[in-house]
Structure formats: C-alpha cells, structure tokens
C-alpha positions as CSV (number, residue, x, y, z in Angstrom):
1,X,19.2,-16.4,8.3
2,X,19.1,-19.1,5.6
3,X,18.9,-17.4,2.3
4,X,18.0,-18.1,-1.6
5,X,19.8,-16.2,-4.2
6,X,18.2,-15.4,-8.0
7,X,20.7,-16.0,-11.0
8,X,21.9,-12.5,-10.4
9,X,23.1,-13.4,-6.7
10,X,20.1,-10.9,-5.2
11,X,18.7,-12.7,-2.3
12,X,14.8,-13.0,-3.1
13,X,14.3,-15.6,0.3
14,X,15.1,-15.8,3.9
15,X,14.4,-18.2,6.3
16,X,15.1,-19.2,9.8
17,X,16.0,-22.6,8.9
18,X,18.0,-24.0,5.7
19,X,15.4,-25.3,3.1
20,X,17.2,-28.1,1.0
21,X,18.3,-27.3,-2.6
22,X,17.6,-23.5,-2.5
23,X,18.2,-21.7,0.9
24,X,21.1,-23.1,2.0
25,X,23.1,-20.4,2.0
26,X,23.6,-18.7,6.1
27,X,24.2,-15.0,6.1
28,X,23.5,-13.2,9.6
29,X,20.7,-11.2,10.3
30,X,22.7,-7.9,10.7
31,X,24.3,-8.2,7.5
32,X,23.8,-5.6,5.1
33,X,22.3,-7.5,1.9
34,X,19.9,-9.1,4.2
35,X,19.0,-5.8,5.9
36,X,18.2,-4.2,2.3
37,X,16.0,-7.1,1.1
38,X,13.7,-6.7,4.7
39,X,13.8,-2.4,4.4
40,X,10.8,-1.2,3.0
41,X,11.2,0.9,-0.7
42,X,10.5,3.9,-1.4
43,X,7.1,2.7,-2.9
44,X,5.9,1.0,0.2
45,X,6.9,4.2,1.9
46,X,4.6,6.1,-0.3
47,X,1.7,4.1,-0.5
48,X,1.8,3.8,3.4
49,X,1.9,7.4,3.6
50,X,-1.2,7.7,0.8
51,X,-2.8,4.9,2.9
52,X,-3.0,7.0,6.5
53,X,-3.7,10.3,4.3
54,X,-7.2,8.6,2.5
55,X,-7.9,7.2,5.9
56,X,-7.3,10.7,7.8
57,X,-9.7,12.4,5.4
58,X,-13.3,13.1,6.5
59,X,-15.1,12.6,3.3
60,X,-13.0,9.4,2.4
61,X,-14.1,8.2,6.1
62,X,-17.8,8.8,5.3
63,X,-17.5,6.9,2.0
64,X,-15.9,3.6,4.1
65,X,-18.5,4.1,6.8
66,X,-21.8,4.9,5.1
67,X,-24.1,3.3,2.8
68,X,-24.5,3.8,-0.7
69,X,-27.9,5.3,-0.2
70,X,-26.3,7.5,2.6
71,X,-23.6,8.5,-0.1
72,X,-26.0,9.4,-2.8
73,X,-27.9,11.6,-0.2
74,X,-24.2,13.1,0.9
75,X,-23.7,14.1,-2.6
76,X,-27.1,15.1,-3.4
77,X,-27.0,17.5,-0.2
78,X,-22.6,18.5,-0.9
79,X,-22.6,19.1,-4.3
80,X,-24.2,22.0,-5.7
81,X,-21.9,23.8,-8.0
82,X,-18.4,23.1,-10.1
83,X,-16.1,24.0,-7.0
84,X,-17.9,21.5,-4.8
85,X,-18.5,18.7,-7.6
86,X,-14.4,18.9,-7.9
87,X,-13.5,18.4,-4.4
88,X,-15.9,15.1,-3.7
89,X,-14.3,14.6,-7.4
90,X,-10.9,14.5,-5.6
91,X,-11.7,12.7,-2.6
92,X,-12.7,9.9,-4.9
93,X,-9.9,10.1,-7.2
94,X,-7.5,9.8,-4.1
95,X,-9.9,6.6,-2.7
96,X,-9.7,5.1,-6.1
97,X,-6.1,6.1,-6.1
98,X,-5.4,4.3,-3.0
99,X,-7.7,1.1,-3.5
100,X,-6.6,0.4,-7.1
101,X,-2.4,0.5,-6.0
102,X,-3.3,-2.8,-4.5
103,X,-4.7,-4.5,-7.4
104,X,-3.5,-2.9,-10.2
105,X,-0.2,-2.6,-9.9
C-alpha cells in the first residue's frame, strides 16, 4: 500500500497505487500502522452495535415500516398511562439516538 502521512507522520491515506506528491510512501499491507488506520474504533464499534440493537427492536421496526397515520394510531391505541408513554418515549429516544450519530456528530 501507497500511503499519505499528516504533519504528525499518522498515515490519513492508503492506496493501491502511488499518487504523485502525497502517497508515495509504500508500507505493506500487514504492517502494523497500516493495520490500525483500516481497524474500526471503539466508536464505530458502538454505533454498529446501537445500529443492530434499534433495528432488532419491535417498536423501532414498526416506526421504519409504517406510516405516520399508522404511528399516530399505534400510539393512540399503546399509550395510555405514564409507564407506557415512557417506553414508546424510549424507543424514540434510542431511534433519534441512532439517526442523529450520523449527522450530528
């Protein structure tokens, strides 16, 4: 692999092929430094795992595959006291959760 360095040495490119002026650099693939910079972190890890939790979950399923008007009706029919108005509350925290890693982080 062909890599780029930042001003700090930490390689922040790879490629298969040199790329004039800023990956010119060959490392090989099994080397450690490059094998670190492919490895997922710890906060790809998580979100994966938050990811296939939210999709697991029933009531997160119906909100992806229903309608709005279906949703309201959900509700209308689920939630009838505090106890039940906190877990729908929950199950939309934890969508919101998951949908808003994406594009608010």
């Amino acid at each position: 692999m062909y890599v780029q360095r930042d001003v700090n040495l930490k390689i922040n490119g790879a490629f298969a092929n040199p790329q004039k002026g800023y990956a010119e650099e060959f490392i090989a693939d099994d080397a450690p430094e490059l094998l670190a910079y492919f490895a997922p972190t710890a906060q790809q890890i998580a979100d994966a795992s938050a990811i296939t939790t939210a999709k697991a979950d029933a009531v997160i399923t119906y909100l992806v595959t229903h309608t709005p008007a279906e949703i309201e009706n959900y509700v209308s029919t689920n939630v009838a006291d505090l106890t039940t108005a906190k877990g729908v509350l929950g199950k939309l925290a934890v969508a919101v959760s998951v949908l808003a890693k994406d594009r608010l982080r």
